[in-house]
C-alpha positions as CSV (number, residue, x, y, z in Angstrom):
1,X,168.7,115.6,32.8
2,X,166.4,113.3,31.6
3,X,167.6,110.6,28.9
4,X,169.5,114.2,27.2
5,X,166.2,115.8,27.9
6,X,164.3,117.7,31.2
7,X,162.5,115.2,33.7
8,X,158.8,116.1,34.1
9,X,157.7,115.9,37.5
10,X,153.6,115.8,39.1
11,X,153.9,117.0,42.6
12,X,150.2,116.6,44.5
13,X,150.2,117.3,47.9
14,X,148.2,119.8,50.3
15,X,150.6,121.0,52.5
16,X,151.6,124.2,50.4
17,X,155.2,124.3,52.4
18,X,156.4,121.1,51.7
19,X,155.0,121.0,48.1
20,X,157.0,124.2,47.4
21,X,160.3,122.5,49.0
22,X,159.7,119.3,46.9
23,X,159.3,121.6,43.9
24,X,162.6,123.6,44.8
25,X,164.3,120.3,45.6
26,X,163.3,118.8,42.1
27,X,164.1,122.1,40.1
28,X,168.2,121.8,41.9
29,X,168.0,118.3,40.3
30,X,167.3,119.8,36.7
31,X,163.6,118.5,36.6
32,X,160.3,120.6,35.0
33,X,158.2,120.8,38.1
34,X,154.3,121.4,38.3
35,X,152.7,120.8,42.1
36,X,149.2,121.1,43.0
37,X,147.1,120.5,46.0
38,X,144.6,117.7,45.2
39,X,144.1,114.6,43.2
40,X,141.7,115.8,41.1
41,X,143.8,118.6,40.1
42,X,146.5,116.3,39.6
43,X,144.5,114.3,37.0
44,X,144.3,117.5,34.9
45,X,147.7,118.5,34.7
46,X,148.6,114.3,33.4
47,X,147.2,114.5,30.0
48,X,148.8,118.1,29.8
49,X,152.0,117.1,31.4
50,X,152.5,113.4,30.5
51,X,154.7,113.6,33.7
52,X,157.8,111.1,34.1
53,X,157.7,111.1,37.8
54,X,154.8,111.4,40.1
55,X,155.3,112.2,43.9
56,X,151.6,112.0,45.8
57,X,150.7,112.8,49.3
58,X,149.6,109.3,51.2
59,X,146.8,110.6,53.3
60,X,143.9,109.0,55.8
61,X,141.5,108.0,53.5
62,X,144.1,106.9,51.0
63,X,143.1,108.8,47.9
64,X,146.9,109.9,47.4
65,X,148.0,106.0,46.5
66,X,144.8,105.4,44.7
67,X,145.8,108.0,42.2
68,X,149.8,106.8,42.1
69,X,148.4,103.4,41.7
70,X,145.6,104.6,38.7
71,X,148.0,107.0,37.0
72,X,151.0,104.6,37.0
73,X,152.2,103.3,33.4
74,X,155.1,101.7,31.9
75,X,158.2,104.3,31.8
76,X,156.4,106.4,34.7
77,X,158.1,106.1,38.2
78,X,155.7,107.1,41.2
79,X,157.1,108.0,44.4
80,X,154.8,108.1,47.9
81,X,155.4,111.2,50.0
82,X,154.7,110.3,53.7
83,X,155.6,111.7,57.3
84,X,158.3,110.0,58.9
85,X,156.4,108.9,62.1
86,X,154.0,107.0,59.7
87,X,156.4,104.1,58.3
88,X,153.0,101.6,58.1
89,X,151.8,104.2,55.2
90,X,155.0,103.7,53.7
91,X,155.1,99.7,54.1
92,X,151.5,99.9,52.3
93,X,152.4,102.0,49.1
94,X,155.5,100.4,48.5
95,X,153.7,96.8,48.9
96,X,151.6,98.3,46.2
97,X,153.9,98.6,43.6
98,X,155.0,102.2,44.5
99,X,158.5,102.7,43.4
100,X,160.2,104.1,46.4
101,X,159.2,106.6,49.5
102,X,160.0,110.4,50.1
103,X,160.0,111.4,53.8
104,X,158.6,114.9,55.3
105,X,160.1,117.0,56.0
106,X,161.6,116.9,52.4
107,X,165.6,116.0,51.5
108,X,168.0,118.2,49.5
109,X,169.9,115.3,49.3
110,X,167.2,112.6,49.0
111,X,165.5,114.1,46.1
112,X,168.5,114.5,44.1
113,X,169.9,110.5,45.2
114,X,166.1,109.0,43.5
115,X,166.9,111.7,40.6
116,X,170.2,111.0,39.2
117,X,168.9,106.8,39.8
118,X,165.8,107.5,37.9
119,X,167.9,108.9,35.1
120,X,171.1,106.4,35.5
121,X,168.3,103.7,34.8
122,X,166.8,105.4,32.2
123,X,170.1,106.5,30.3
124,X,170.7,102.0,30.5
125,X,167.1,101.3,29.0
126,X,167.3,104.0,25.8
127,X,171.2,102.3,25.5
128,X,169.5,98.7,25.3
129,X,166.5,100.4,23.3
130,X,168.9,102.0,21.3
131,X,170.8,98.3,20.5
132,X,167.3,96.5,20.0
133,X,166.2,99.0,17.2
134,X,169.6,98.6,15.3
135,X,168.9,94.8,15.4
136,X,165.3,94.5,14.8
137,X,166.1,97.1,11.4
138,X,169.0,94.4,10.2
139,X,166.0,91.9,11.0
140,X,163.8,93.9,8.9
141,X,166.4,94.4,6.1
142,X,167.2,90.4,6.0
143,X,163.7,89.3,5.9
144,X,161.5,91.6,3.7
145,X,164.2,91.8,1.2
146,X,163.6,94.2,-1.8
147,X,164.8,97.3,-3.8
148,X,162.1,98.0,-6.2
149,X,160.6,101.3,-6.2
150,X,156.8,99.5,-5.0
151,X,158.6,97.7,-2.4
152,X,160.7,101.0,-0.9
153,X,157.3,102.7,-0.8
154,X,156.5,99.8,1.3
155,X,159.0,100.0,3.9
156,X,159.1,103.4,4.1
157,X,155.5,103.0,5.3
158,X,156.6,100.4,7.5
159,X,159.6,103.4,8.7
160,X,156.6,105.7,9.4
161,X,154.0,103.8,10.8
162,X,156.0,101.5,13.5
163,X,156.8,104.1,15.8
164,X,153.1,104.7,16.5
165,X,150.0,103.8,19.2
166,X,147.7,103.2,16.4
167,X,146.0,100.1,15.1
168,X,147.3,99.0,11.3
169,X,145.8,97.9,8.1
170,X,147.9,95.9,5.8
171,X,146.5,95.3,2.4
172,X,147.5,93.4,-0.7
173,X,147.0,90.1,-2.3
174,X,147.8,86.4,-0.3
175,X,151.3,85.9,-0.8
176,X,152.5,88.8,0.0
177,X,154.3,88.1,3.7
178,X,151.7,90.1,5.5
179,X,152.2,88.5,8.8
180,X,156.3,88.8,8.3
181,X,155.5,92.6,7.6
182,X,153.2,93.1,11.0
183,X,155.9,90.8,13.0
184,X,158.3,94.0,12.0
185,X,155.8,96.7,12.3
186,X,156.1,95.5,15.9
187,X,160.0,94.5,16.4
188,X,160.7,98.5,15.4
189,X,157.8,99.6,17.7
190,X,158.5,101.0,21.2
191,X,156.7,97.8,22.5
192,X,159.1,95.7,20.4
193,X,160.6,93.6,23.5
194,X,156.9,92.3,24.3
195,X,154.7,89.6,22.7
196,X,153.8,89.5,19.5
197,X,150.6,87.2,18.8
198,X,148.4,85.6,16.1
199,X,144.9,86.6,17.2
200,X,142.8,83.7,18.9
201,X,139.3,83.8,19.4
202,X,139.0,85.0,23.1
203,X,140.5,88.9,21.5
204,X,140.0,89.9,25.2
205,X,142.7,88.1,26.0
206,X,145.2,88.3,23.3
207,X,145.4,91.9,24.1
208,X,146.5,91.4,27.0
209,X,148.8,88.8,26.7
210,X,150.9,91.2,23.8
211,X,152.5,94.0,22.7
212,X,151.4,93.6,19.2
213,X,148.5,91.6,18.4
214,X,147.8,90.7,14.1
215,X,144.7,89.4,12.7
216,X,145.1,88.1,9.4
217,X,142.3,88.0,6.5
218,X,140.3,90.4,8.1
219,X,137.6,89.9,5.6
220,X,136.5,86.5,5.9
221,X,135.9,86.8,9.5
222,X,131.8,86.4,10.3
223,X,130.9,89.9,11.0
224,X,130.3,88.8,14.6
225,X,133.9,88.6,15.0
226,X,134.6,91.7,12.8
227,X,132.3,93.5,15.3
228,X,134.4,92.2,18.7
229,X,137.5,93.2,16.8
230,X,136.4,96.6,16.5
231,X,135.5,97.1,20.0
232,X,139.0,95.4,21.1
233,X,140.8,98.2,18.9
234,X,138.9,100.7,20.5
235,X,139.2,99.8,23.4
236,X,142.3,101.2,25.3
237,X,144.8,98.8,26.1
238,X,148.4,97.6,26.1
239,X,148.1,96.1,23.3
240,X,148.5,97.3,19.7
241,X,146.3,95.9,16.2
242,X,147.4,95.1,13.1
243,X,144.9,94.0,10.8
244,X,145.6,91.8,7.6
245,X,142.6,91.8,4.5
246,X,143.2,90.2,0.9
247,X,141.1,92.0,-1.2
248,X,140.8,96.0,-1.8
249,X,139.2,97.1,1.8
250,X,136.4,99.1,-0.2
251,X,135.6,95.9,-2.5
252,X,135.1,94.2,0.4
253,X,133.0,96.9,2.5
254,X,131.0,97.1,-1.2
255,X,130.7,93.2,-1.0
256,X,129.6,93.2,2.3
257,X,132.6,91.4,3.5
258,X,133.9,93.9,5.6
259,X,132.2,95.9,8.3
260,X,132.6,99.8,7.3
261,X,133.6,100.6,11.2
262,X,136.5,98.9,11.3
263,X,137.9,99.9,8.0
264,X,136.8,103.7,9.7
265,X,139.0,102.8,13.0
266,X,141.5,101.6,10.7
267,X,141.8,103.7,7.3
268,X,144.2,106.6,8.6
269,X,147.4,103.7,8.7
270,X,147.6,101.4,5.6
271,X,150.5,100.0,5.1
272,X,150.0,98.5,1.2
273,X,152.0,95.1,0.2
274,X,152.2,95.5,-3.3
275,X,152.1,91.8,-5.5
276,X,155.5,90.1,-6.8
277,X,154.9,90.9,-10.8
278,X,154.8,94.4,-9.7
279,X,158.0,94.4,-8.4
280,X,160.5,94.2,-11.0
281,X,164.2,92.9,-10.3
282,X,162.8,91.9,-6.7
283,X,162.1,88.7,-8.1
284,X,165.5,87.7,-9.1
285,X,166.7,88.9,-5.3
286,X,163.8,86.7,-3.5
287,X,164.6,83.8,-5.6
288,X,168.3,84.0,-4.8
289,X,168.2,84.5,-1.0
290,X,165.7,81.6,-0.6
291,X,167.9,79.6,-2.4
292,X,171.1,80.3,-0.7
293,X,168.9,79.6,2.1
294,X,168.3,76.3,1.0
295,X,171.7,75.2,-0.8
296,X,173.9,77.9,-1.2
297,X,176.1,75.7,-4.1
298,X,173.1,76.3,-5.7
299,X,172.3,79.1,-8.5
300,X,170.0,80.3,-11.2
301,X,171.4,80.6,-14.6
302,X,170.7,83.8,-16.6
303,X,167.9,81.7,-19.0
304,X,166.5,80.5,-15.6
305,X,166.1,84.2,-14.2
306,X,164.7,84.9,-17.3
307,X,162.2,82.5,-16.9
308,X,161.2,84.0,-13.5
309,X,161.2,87.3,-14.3
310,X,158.6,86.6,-17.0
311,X,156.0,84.8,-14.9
312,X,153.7,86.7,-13.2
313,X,153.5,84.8,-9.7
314,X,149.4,84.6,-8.9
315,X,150.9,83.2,-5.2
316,X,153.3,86.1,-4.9
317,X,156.4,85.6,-2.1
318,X,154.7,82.3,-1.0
319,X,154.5,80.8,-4.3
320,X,158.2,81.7,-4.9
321,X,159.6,80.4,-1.6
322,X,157.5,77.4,-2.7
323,X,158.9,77.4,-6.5
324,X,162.6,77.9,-4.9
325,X,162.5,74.5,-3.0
326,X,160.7,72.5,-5.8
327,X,163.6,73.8,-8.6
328,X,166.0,72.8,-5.7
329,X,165.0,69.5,-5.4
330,X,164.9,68.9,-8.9
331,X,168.3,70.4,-10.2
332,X,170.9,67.7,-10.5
333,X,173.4,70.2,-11.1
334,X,174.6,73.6,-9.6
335,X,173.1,75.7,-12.2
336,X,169.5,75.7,-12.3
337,X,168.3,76.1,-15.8
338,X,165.5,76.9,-17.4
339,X,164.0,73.5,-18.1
340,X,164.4,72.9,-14.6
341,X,162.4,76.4,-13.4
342,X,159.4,75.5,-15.9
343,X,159.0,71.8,-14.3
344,X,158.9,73.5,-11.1
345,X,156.8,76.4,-11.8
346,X,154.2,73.3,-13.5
347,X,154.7,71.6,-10.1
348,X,153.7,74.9,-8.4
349,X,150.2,75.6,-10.6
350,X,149.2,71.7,-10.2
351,X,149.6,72.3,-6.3
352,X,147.1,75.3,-6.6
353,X,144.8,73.8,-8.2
354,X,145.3,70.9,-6.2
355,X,144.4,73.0,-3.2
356,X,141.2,74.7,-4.8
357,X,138.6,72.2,-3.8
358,X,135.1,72.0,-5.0
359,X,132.5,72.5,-2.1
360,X,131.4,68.8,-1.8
361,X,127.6,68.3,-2.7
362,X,125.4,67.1,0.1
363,X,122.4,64.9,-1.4
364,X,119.6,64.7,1.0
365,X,116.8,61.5,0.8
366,X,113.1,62.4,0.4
367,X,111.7,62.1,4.2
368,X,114.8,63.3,6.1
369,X,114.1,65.4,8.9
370,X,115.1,68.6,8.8
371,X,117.0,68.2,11.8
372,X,118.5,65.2,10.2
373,X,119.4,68.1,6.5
374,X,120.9,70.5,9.0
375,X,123.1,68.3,10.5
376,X,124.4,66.6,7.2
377,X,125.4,70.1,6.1
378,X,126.9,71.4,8.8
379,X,129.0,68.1,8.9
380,X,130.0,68.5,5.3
381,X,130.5,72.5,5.5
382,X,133.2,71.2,8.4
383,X,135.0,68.3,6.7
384,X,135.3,71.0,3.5
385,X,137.3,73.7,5.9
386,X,138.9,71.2,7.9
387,X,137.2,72.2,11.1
388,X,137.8,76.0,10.6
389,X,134.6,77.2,12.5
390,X,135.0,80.8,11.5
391,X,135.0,79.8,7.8
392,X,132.2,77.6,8.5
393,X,129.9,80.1,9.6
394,X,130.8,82.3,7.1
395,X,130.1,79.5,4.3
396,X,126.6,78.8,6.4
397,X,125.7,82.2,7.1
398,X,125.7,81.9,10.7
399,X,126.6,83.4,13.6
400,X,129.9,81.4,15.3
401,X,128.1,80.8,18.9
402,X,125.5,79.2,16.6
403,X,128.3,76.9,15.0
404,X,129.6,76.1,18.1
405,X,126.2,75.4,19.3
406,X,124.8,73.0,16.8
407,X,128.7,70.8,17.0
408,X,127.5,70.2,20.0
409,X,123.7,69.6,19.5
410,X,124.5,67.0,16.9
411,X,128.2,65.9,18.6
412,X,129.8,67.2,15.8
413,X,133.5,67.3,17.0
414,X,136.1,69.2,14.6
C-alpha cells in the first residue's frame, strides 16, 4: 500500500520475460502494475497512468535513462533496470539522479525491500504534510481574521482554490491584504514548503526560483509586461501565479488597462477580497487584534467602536492597521475613546492626501531641443514615481526597454 492507497507502477522494458516477472514481483508487493515494451509506449501510458514509480530498461543507445530522466518529477521515484554484468550502466543512471537500481534477473525479495521503503518514506512525508497543513490553516486563521458573511465567502474560496495547479486572480480594492491572502493561497497549497516570491522583472526567473510566485496590481503594469506575464503563466513550470488587480478586471480590460488574455488565462479562479465597510462586525475584530498586537493594556471603549464601525474605511485593512497605531500612540489612558479615534482617523485622511501628489508640471524654454524636452520629462516623470520604471512607462506611454533605454541615453540614474 501506497500512503493508505495502491502504488502505481510504469514498467518499460523489451524483454517480455523479465517485464512479466517485474510485474508479478510488483503485484506480491500490493502495487497497480502496467508494463510495456518501448519508450514511446511508455510515454502514453504516463498522462493515463500518472505512475508513482517508474522502472526503465538501460539499453545501448541509452533511450531507457533518457525517458527516466524526462519523466521524472517531484513525488515520482524512478528506478533503472540493468543486467548484473553491466554495473558501469548502473554507476551512470544512478550518477544521474536515478533513485536506486533493479538487477536482472529480477528479485522476489528486492522488489518488495525498494517497495515497503518507497512507501515507509512516503507514509513520513504525508505525516509532516499532514503537520504543515494544520499549521499553515492556524496561520491562516490568525492573520486573515474575520467572521462576516463577505469575508467567510472569502476564505472559503481561499479553502477551494489552494489545493490547485492553476494560476489565481485576486480582486478587490487596495487595502485589502491581497498579498497576505496569496502568501496563504500558497502555505495551504501542496507546494506550501517552497518559495513564495514578489514577482521581479526577470518573470523567467522568479518561476523558477518558487513555488508560488504573486504579482500585485496587475493593471498598471505596461502591457509589455502584462504580455511576458501571460506567456510565464502559460508556460508549464514549477511554479504557480497569483495575480493581484485593484479595479473590477472588466473595467480595466474596458479601459484598456488590462490585456483581455490574461484575464482569459486567469478568469476560471477569482478569489474576490471584498472592502472593510462591507464587512460588518469585522471591523471591531481587526481593530482589536492589531491592537493587542501593539499594546495589549490597551482597549477600545464602546463609543470608540462606535466610531469605527461608522466610518467607511476608503484604505480598507491598511488604513486600519494604520488608524490602530496612530489611536495608540495618542491614548494616554487604557481606554481609547472616541475623541481619541476621530484625531486619529483626521491623522489618517491628512496622510492620504498627503500621499496623493500632483504630477509636477514641466515648463519647457522656447528653443530647447527636443532632445533637451524629452529628457526634462522623463526626469520629472521619474522623480514623481520615485524611480518606479514600470509606472514610468505607463505615465509616458512607453514601452519599459524604451525607459530603460533613454536612463541611459541621457544618464538618467533612478
Amino acid at each position: 500500500m501506497f500512503g493508505g492507497l495502491s502504488m502505481k507502477v510504469l514498467i518499460v522494458d523489451p524483454d517480455p520475460e523479465s517485464r512479466d516477472a517485474l510485474r508479478r514481483a510488483y503485484q506480491l508487493a500490493g502495487a497497480q502494475v502496467r508494463g510495456v515494451a518501448s519508450v514511446g509506449e511508455a510515454q502514453r501510458q504516463l498522462v493515463d497512468l500518472q505512475p508513482d514509480v517508474l522502472v526503465a530498461s538501460l539499453d545501448s543507445d541509452r533511450e531507457g535513462l533518457r525517458f527516466l530522466l524526462e519523466a521524472a518529477i517531484p513525488g515520482r521515484a524512478t528506478y533503472a533496470l540493468v543486467d548484473r554484468e553491466r554495473l558501469d550502466d548502473a554507476v551512470e543512471a544512478m550518477s544521474h539522479g536515478v533513485r536506486d537500481v533493479l538487477w536482472r534477473p529480477i528479485s522476489d525479495a528486492r522488489v518488495a525491500e525498494l517497495a515497503a521503503r518507497l512507501t515507509h518514506e512516503r507514509e513520513r512525508e504525508d505525516h509532516a504534510e499532514r503537520l504543515r497543513l494544520d499549521l499553515a490553516r492556524r496561520e491562516t486563521a490568525l492573520s486573515l481574521t474575520g467572521s462576516s458573511t463577505p469575508w467567510r465567502e472569502t476564505l472559503a474560496a481561499i479553502e477551494r482554490e489552494a489545493p490547485l495547479a492553476s494560476p489565481v486572480l485576486l480582486t478587490g480594492e487596495r487595502g485589502t491584504e491581497k498579498e497576505e491572502v496569496a502568501r496563504s493561497l500558497h502555505r495551504l497549497s501542496p507546494r506550501g514548503a517552497r518559495l513564495f516570491l514578489p514577482a521581479t522583472a526577470d518573470l523567467e526567473a522568479s518561476s523558477t526560483a518558487a513555488g508560488t510566485v504573486f504579482f500585485s496590481s496587475v493593471e498598471r503594469a505596461p502591457r509589455a509586461v502584462q504580455e511576458r506575464l501571460l506567456a510565464a503563466i502559460e508556460r508549464p513550470g514549477p511554479a504557480r501565479w497569483i495575480v493581484a488587480t485593484d479595479e473590477d478586471p472588466r473595467e480595466a480590460i474596458a479601459a484598456g488597462r488590462l490585456l483581455p488574455e490574461l484575464f482569459d488565462a486567469l478568469g476560471d479562479h477569482i478569489v474576490h477580497l471584498p472592502p472593510l465597510r462591507e464587512r460588518g462586525a469585522d471591523v471591531d475584530l481587526l481593530a482589536r487584534r492589531h491592537l493587542a498586537e501593539i499594546d495589549p493594556s490597551l482597549s477600545f471603549d464602546a463609543e470608540a467602536r462606535d466610531a469605527l464601525s461608522a466610518h467607511d474605511w476608503p484604505g480598507n485593512v491598511v488604513e486600519l492597521a494604520e488608524f490602530v497605531r496612530r489611536a495608540a500612540r495618542l491614548s494616554d489612558r487604557p481606554a481609547i475613546g472616541p475623541t481619541v479615534v476621530l484625531s486619529a482617523l483626521e491623522g489618517a485622511a491628512a496622510s492620504r492626501r498627503t500621499r496623493r501628489r500632483k504630477p509636477p508640471v514641466v515648463r519647457v524654454p522656447v528653443g530647447a531641443s527636443l532632445a533637451d524636452v524629452e529628457r526634462r520629462l522623463i526626469q520629472k516623470t521619474l522623480e514623481f514615481v520615485r524611480g518606479n520604471k514600470p509606472r514610468a512607462a505607463q505615465l509616458l506611454k512607453l514601452s519599459l526597454k524604451t525607459i530603460y533605454n533613454k536612463i541611459k541615453e541621457y544618464g538618467l540614474e533612478h
